[in-house]
C-alpha positions as CSV (number, residue, x, y, z in Angstrom):
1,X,0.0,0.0,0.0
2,X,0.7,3.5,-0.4
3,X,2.8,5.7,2.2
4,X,3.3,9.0,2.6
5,X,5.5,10.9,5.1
6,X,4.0,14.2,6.9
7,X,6.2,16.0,9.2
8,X,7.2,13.5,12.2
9,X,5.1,10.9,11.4
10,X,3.7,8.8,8.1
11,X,0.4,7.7,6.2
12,X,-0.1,4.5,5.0
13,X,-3.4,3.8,2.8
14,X,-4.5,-0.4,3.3
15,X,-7.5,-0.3,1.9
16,X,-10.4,2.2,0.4
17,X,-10.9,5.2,2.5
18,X,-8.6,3.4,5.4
19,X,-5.4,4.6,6.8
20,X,-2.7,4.2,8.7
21,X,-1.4,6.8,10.5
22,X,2.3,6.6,12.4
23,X,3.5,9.2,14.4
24,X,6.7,9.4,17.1
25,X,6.4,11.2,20.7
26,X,9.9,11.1,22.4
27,X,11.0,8.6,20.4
28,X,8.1,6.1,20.5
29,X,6.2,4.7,17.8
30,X,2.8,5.8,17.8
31,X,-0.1,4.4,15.4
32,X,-4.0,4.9,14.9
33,X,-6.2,4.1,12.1
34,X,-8.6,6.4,10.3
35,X,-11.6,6.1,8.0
36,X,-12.1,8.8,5.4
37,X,-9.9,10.8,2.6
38,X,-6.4,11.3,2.1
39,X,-7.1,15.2,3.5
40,X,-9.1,13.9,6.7
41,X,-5.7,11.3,7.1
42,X,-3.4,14.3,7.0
43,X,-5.2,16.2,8.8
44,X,-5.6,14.2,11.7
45,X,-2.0,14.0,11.9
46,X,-0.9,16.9,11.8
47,X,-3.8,17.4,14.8
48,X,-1.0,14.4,16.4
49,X,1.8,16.1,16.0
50,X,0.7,19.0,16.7
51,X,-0.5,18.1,20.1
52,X,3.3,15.8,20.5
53,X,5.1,19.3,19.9
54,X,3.0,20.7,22.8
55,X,3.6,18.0,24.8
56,X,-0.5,17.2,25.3
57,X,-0.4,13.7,23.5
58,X,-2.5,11.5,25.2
59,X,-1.9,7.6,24.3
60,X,-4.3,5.5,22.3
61,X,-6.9,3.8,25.0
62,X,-9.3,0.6,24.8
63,X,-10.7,2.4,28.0
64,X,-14.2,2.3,27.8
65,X,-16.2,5.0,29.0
66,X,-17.9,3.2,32.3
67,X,-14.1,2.0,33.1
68,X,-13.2,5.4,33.0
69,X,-15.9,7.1,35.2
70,X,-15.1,4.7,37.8
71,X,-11.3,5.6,37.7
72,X,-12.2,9.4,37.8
73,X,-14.5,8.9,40.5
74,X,-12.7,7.2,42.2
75,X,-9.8,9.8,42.3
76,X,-12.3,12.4,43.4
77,X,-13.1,10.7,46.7
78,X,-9.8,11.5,48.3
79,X,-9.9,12.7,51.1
80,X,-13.3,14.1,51.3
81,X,-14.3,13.1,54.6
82,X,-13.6,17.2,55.8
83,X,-15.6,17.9,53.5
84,X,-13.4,20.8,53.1
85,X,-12.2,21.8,49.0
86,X,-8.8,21.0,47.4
87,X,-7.6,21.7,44.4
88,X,-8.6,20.5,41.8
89,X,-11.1,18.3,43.7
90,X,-14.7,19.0,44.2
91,X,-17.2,18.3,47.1
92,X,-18.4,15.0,48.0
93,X,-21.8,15.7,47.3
94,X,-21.0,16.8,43.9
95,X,-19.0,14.3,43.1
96,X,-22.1,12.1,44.2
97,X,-23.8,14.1,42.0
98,X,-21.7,13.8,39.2
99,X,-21.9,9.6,39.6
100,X,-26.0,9.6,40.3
101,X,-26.3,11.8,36.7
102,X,-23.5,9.4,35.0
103,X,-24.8,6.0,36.0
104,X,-28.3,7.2,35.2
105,X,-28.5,8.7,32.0
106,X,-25.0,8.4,30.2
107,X,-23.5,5.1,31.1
108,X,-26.9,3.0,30.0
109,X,-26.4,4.3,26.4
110,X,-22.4,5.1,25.9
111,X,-20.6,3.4,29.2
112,X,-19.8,0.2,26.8
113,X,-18.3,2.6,24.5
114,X,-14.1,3.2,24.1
115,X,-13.2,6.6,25.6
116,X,-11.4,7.8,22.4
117,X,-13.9,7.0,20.2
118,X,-17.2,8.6,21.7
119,X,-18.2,11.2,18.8
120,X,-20.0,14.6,19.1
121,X,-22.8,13.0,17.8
122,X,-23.3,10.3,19.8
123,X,-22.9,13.1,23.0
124,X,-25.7,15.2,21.3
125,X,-28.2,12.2,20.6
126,X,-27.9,11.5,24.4
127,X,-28.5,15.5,25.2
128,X,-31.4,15.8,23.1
129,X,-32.9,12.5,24.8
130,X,-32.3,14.0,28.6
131,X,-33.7,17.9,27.0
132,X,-36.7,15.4,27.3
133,X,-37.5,14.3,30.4
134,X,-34.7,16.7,33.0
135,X,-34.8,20.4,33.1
136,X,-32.4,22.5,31.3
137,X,-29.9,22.9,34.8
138,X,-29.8,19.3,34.9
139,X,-28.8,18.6,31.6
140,X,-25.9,21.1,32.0
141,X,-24.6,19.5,34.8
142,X,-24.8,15.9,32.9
143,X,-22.7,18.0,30.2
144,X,-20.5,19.0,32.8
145,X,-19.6,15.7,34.4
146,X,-19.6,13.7,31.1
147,X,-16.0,14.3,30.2
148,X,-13.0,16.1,32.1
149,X,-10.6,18.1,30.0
150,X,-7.9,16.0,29.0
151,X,-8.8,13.1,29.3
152,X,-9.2,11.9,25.3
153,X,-7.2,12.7,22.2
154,X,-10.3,14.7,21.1
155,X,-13.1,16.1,23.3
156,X,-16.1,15.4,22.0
157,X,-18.2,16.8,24.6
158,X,-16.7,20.0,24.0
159,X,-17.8,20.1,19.8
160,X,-21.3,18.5,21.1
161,X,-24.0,21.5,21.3
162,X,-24.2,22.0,25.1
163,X,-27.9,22.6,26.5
164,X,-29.1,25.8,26.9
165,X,-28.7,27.9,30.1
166,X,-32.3,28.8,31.1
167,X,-32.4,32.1,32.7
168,X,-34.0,31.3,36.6
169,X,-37.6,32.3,36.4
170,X,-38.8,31.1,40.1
171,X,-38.3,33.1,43.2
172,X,-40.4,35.6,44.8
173,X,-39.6,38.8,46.7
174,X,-41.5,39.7,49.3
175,X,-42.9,43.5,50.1
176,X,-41.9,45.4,53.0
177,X,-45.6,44.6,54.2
178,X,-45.1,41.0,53.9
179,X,-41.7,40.7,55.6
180,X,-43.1,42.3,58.4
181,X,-46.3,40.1,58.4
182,X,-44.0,37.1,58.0
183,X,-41.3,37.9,61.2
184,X,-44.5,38.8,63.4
185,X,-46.2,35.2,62.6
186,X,-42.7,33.6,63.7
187,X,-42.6,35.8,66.9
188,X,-41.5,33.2,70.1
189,X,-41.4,30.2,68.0
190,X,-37.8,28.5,67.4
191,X,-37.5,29.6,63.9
192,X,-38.3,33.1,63.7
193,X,-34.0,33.9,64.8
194,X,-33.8,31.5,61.6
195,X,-35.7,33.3,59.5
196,X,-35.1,36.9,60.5
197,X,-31.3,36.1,59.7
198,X,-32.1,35.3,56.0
199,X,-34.4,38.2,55.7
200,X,-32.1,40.2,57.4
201,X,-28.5,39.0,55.7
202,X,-29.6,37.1,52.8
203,X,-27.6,34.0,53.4
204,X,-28.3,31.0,52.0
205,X,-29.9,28.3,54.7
206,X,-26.7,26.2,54.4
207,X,-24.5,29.2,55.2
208,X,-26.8,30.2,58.4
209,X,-26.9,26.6,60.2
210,X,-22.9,26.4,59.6
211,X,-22.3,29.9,60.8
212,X,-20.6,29.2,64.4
213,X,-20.8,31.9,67.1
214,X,-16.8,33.2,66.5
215,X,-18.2,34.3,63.6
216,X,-20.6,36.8,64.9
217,X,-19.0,40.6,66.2
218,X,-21.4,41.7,68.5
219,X,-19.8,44.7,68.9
220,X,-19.2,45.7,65.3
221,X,-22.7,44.8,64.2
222,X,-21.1,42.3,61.6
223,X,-20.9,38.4,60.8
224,X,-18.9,36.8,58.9
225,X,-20.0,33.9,56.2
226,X,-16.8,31.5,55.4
227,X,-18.4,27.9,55.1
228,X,-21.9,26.3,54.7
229,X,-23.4,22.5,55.4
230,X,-23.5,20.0,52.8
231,X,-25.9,16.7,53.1
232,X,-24.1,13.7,51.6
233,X,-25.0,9.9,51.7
234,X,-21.3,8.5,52.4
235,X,-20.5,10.9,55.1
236,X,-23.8,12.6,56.3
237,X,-23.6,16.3,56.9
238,X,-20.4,18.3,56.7
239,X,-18.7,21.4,56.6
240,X,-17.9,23.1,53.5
241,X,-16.0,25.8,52.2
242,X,-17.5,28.3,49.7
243,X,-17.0,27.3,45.9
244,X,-15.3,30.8,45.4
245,X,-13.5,33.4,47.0
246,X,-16.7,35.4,46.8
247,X,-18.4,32.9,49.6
248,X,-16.2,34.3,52.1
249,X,-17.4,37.8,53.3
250,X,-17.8,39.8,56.5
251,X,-21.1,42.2,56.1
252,X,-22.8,44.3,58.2
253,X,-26.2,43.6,60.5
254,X,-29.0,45.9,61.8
255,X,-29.0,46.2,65.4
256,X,-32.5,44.4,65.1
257,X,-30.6,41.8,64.2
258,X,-27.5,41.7,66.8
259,X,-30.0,42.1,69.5
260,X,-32.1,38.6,68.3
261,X,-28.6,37.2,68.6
262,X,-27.7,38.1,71.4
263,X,-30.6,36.7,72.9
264,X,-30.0,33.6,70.9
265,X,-26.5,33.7,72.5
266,X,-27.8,34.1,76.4
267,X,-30.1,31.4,76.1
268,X,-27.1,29.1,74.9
269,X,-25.0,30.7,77.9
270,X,-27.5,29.4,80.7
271,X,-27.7,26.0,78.5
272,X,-24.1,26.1,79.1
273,X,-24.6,27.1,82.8
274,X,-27.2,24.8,83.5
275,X,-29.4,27.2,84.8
276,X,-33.0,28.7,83.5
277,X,-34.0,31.8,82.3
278,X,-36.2,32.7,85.9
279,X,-32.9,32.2,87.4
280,X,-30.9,35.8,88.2
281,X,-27.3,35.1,87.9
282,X,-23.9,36.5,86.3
283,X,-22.9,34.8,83.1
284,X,-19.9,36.5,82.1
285,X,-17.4,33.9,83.1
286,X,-19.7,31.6,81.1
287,X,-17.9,30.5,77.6
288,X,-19.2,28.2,75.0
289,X,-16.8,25.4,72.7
290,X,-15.2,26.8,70.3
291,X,-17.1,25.0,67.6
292,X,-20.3,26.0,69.2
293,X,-22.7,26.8,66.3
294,X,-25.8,29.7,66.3
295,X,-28.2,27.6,65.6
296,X,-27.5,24.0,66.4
297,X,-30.0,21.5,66.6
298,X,-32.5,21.6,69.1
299,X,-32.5,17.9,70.1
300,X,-30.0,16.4,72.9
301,X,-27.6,13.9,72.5
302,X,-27.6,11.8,75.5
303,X,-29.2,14.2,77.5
304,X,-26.9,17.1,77.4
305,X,-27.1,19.6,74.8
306,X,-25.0,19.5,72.1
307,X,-23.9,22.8,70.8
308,X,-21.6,21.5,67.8
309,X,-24.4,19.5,66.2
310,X,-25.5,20.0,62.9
311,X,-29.1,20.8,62.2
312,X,-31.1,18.9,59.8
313,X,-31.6,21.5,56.6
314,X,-34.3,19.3,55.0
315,X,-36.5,19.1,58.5
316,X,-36.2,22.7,59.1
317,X,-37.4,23.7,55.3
318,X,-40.4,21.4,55.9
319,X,-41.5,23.0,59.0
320,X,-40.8,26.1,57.8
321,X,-42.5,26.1,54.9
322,X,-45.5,24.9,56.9
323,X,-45.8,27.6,58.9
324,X,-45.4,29.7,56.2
325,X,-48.9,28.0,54.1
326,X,-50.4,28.6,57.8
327,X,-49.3,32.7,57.5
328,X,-50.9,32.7,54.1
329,X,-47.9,32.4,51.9
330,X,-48.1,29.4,50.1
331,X,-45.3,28.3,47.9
332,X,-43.0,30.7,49.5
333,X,-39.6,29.0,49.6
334,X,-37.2,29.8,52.6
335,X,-34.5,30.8,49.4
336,X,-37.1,33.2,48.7
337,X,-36.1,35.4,52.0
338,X,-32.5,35.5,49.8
339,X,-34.3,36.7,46.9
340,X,-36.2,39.6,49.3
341,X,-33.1,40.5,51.1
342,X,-31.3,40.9,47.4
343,X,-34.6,42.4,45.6
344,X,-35.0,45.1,48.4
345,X,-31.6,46.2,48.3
346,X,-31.6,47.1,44.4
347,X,-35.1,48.4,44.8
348,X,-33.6,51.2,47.2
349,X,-30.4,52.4,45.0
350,X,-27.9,50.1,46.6
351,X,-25.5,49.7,44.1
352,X,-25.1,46.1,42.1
353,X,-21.5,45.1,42.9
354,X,-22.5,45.8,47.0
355,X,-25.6,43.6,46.7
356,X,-23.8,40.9,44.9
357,X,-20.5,41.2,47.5
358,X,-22.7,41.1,49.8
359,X,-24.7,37.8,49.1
360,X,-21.4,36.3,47.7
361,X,-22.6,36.4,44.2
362,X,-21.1,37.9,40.6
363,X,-23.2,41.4,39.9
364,X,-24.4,39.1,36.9
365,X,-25.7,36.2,38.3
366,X,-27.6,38.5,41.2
367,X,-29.1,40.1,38.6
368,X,-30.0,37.4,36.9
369,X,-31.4,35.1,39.6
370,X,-32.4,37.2,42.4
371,X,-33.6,40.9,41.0
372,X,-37.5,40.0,41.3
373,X,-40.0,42.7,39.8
374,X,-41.8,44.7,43.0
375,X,-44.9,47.1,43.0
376,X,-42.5,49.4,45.2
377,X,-40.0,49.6,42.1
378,X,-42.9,50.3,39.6
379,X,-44.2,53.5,41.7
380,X,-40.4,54.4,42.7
381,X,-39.8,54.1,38.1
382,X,-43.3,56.6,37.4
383,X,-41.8,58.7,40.0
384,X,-39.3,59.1,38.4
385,X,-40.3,59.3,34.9
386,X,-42.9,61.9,35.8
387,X,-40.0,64.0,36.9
388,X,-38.2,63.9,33.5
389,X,-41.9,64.3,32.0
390,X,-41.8,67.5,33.9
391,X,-38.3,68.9,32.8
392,X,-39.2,68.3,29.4
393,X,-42.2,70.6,29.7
């Protein structure tokens, strides 16, 4: 048959529209066959040497895909049981997400397939099956976990046409009116510090039950948000540290606030104390463990209480959210007191990037996912519009 030499490496036709093609990285005979034209043979090796001379060869695999996830998977379990980031690792519960979206709706149809031969085509046949029956987000983050950079000679997943990012259309923000209908109806009940918290700070309810009381400057009027809870099946829940440098912030509180702290805090000294709240007596010499938490879980452990224990997030929304159908504000989410916190700020001039530091967000994705329309804003907008009306006259 036929060969031809390219560069560093060679073409040899054996057979219609089949070729051969060699290449050498660091001395070492590489080979892979090709269907197509002449041009399609050349140009897939010069895509080989190319990527030798940059030193990003990858050697030819028999991997199939399944094989693989398991490997990668498996990598990404170290040393997650801090549940606390590394580079270049993620949490466990994504990673769990990641293997719950792989072994359920890529691995059925492509798992048996090798690696270095999955095609764009067969990545976009399985996306516009999912586009089916998952949401948009959920398709994305099967795209996501699919394939890693690197991993194959060609990337198929990233020539396959990638779902559609589907601007957030839920969330509601509530009116000055309704927040403080809302905080009255929780008024002596366990949940209303909870809830006036995420009103008050917009944190997210993972970030509030992590948030420990060394993170809470009574005297400055400030907390500071640096890690959040994180539900996963292999090592229950654990601490977490932001996804970004923009999940760690110190911002201020209302007074309102610090003083439904504080309270929170006295009752957690006499706990500590042993003593009740009828009972007159100096606390000051009264400290709690370092790794004391502002709102730990309300049951005891073996009879004492346990101020280091995590809360359950999934109970708490569930009561919540009752209490909130009882107050008349059905379907009301507890992320929703984010989406108020965020919406009211905006509404009343406070610039973007503050709002956005503030919640730990980008200014983009605050916009996008938390900037509800109000009433307030409409009559604060014809105000405002009759005043130019007026200058124009």
């Amino acid at each position: 048959m036929k060969r031809g030499n390219y560069g560093s490496g060679s073409i040899e036709q054996r057979g219609p529209g089949r070729f051969r093609l060699t290449h050498y990285v660091g001395g070492k005979r590489h080979r892979e066959w090709i269907n197509g034209t002449r041009s399609d043979a050349n140009r897939r090796l010069r895509e080989l040497t190319a990527r030798a001379d940059a030193g990003e060869h990858v050697p030819s695999s028999r991997t199939t895909l399944e094989a693989w996830v398991t490997e990668w998977l498996t990598l990404l379990a170290r040393g997650e049981a801090s549940g606390m980031r590394r580079k270049g690792r993620v949490t466990p519960r994504t990673r769990e997400r990641y293997q719950e979206l792989l072994a359920s709706y890529v691995l059925p149809t492509l798992g048996s397939c090798p690696i270095q031969k999955l095609t764009p085509t067969q990545i976009d046949h399985v996306y516009i099956e999912l586009e089916q029956r998952l949401s948009s987000a959920t398709v994305r983050h099967v795209h996501t976990a699919a394939v890693r950079k690197g991993v194959l000679v060609n990337n198929p997943a990233g020539r396959a046409d990638a779902p559609c990012k589907v601007d957030p259309e839920v969330g509601r923000a509530l009116s000055v009116e309704e927040v403080t209908r809302l905080l009255a109806g929780f008024t002596g009940t366990v949940y209303h510090p909870i809830v006036a918290t995420a009103v008050m700070t917009g944190a997210r309810l993972s970030e509030i039950l992590a948030l420990p009381w060394s993170a809470v400057n009574f005297a400055a009027n400030t907390i500071t948000i640096s890690r959040a809870i994180e539900r996963t099946r292999e090592f229950g829940t654990v601490i977490k540290e932001p996804k970004s440098w923009r999940g760690r912030r110190t911002i201020s509180i209302d007074p309102t606030l610090t003083a439904i702290l504080k309270a929170q805090h006295m009752q957690h000294l006499r706990l500590r104390a042993g003593v009740s709240e009828q009972t007159v007596v100096s606390l000051g010499a009264v400290r709690l463990p370092a790794e004391a938490l502002v709102f730990p879980a309300t049951t005891a452990r073996d009879g004492r209480f346990d101020f280091a224990r995590i809360r359950n997030a999934r109970a708490l929304t569930k009561e919540i959210r009752a209490r909130f159908r009882k107050l008349g504000f059905a379907g009301l989410r507890f992320h929703d007191l984010r989406v108020t916190h965020a919406t009211a700020l905006l509404d009343r001039g406070v610039p973007v990037h503050t709002v956005a530091q503030r919640l730990g967000n980008r200014p983009d994705v605050l916009l996008r996912a938390y900037a509800k329309h109000t009433s307030g804003a409409d009559e604060r907008t014809n105000g405002v519009l009759a005043t130019l009306a007026q200058s124009l006259g």
